[in-house]
Phi, psi and omega in degrees: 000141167320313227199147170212040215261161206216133165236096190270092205272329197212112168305128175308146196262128209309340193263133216303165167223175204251116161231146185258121172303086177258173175198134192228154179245172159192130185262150163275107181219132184265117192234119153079241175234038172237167152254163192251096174240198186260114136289097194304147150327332162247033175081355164305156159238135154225178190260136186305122168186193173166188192261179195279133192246176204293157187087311109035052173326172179267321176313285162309334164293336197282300188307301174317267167347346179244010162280326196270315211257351168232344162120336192256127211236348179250061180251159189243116185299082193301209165286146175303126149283323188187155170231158183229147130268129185214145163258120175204162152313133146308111195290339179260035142223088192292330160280027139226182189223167200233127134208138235224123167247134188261154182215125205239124192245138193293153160216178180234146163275100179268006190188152142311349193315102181262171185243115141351104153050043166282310186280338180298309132014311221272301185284317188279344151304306189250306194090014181272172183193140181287144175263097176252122179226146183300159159305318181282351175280339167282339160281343178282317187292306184317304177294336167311309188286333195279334158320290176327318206275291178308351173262002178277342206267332160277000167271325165333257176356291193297327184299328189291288165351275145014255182314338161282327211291271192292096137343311181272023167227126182287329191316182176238152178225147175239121136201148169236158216266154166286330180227092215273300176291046165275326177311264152015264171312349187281298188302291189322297192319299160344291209274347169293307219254006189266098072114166157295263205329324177277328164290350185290324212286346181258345141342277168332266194315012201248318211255001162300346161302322181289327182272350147312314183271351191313123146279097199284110172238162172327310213261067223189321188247182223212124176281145156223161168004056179124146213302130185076009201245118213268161143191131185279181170271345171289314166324295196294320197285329157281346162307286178293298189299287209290332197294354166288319184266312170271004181281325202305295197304330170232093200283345162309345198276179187231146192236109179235132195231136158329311173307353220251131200276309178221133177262152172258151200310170199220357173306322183242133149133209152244166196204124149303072197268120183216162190237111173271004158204112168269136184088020143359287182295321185311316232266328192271329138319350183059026191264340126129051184206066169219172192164116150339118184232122180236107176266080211262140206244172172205110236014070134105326188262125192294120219239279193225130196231150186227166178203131188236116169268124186257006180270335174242020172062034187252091185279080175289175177215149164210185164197136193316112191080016206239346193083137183276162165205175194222128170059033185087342233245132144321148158237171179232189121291186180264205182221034171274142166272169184293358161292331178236071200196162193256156162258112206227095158227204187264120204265009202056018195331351198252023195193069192323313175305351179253356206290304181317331183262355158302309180286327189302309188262347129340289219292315180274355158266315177323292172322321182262335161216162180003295165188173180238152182244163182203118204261315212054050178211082163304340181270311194282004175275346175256326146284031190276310211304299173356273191253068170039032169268359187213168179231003162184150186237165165213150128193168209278357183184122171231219202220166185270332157338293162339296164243353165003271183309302196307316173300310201316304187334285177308326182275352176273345180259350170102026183240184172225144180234144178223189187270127175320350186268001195110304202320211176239097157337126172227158172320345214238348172218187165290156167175137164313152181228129151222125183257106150233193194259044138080011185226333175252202186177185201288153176290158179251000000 
């Protein structure tokens, strides 16, 4: 699922009480380029639904209900996408608590086809009336009210303060929200309303946790193929968690992972290339120079690239044509020649016959610039090259998982990345990398 959010307003209290247990359906429903939702009499949008009544699938309640409150009968019911849980007193019963899990499922508008004068019914009753509006005008709007609401709730609050203090005002303060499910539709907007990229990236950051959290034991690594070359069960274990968290948000793509005994083509469509902990050995040293590398390709060609360092909370990003960014922030390369400039490269450590011309050649940028550095994280070396802490990256063979996110990162940050030989990196094989800030270039 996309989205899981929780509203707790009022803790059950230790001594038991009586709670009512609800379940609500509510669709996402999509027409063109709007969604259809309900606009309440005070200007709200919330999404049509409501709760299960006995007998009932959550699929048929869904259908009735965007029938009853908009009018419209040819809708077609996808898959669940996100839950809400929400806890509270109960306002129509004060000696009890409510707590109502919401289940908000995608759905499509295949027609105008309407039921004769169900929503006029609907609206001269409620005042509510369907709506097609984009998500963000309904999240911009929704977060206006909900601003509204919370400074009432903070005034509410000082004045109740008040009134303990000073003896002498008898009055009673009261409030209960005007639009009690504003929280709620507010956040699902929100969350709707976030970007391709900000959802791979809150994926990534989800699963920087696992490697936070690691516990280094004897038995955790795993030899694989060619010199140094490692995999933990945490490599598998962010492997399968992201391949679970990015099919949800584009279940059309294809997943191709390092871990992975066989890949699939990536020419047509969209494709996922990802390395789930780049910097192994580092990750296995307890050395802090690893990182969640996620590459998304499109027909074949590099689309969107996220890289998560999680030790330093550091979220690069890119999108094709969109510009890089770090933590939210543009980043650029620099604009130093290679004389006042870092060196940052790779030794290919899995592919011994390259190693003397990997140091040969170390040896010979070192002579020309400032000094050379060495991460053994090819993805966080190329987002050093990005956002101008280093000014050319090399290395002599990487897997395309290596640099899938990470080139992208860089040509968005305004550098250019080839093949140490000039050529043009591509997605579909091994191949040398060299990335700079567009000023330095091959040694000649």
């Amino acid at each position: 699922m996309q989205f899981q959010l929780q509203f707790i307003t009022d803790e059950l209290p230790q001594t038991p009480v009586h709670i009512n247990q609800r379940t609500a359906v509510r669709g996402v429903i999509h027409y063109q380029n709007k969604i259809l939702m309900v606009q309440t009499n005070r200007g709200d949008y919330k999404f049509p639904g409501g709760g299960l009544e006995e007998g009932e699938t959550e699929k048929e309640t869904l259908l009735r209900e965007i029938t009853e409150e908009t009018g419209y009968t040819d809708i077609h019911i996808g898959v669940k996408i996100g839950e809400t849980f929400e806890q509270n007193i109960d306002t129509e019963d004060p000696e009890s608590y409510f707590q109502m899990k919401s289940c908000y499922y995608e759905c499509w508008l295949m027609s105008d086809k309407r039921a004769p004068g169900v929503q006029d019914d609907y609206e001269e009753k409620l005042g509510f009336r369907g709506i097609f509006v984009t998500v963000e005008e309904a999240y911009q709007s929704n977060l206006s009210l909900l601003k509204r609401e919370q400074k009432k709730m903070h005034d509410f609050l000082q004045k109740a303060y008040i009134a303990q203090m000073d003896q002498k005002i008898k009055e009673q303060v009261t409030f209960a929200p005007e639009i009690p499910w504003l929280e709620r539709e507010t956040q699902v907007l929100y969350k709707l309303n976030r970007t391709l990229v900000e959802k791979i990236a809150d994926a990534v950051r989800e699963c920087g946790k696992i490697m936070l959290d690691a516990v280094r034991t004897a038995d955790m690594v795993e030899t694989k193929e060619g010199h140094a070359n490692f995999v933990t069960v945490y490599d598998k274990k962010v492997q399968e968690t992201l391949r679970k968290k990015l099919l949800e948000i584009l279940p059309e793509a294809v997943f191709v992972g390092e871990e992975d005994d066989v890949h699939a083509s990536i020419k047509k469509g969209f494709a996922f290339i990802v390395d789930p902990i780049d910097g192994t050995t580092n990750f296995i040293k307890d050395y802090h120079v690893s990182a969640i590398s996620v590459g998304l390709a499109k027909d074949g060609e590099k689309y969107i690239g996220v890289v998560y360092n999680p030790y330093l909370d550091e979220m690069f990003t890119a999108e094709r044509g969109k510009g890089a960014f770090l933590n939210g922030r543009p980043i650029h390369v620099s604009r130093n020649p290679l004389s006042e400039g870092i060196v940052l490269f790779g030794t290919a450590p899995y592919y011994e016959e390259l190693s003397k011309k990997s140091f040969q050649m170390a040896y010979a940028y070192f002579k020309k610039a400032l000094d050379v550095r060495r991460s053994g994280s090819a993805a966080i070396d190329l987002c050093s090259i990005a956002a101008g802490r280093a000014e050319l990256y090399f290395e002599l063979r990487l897997s395309p998982w290596d640099f899938a996110a990470g080139a992208l990162i860089v040509e968005e940050a305004g550098g250019v990345v080839t093949t140490v030989e000039g050529g043009a990196v591509t997605l579909g094989q091994k191949c040398s990398v060299l990335a700079t800030n567009g000023r330095c270039g091959r040694l000649e």
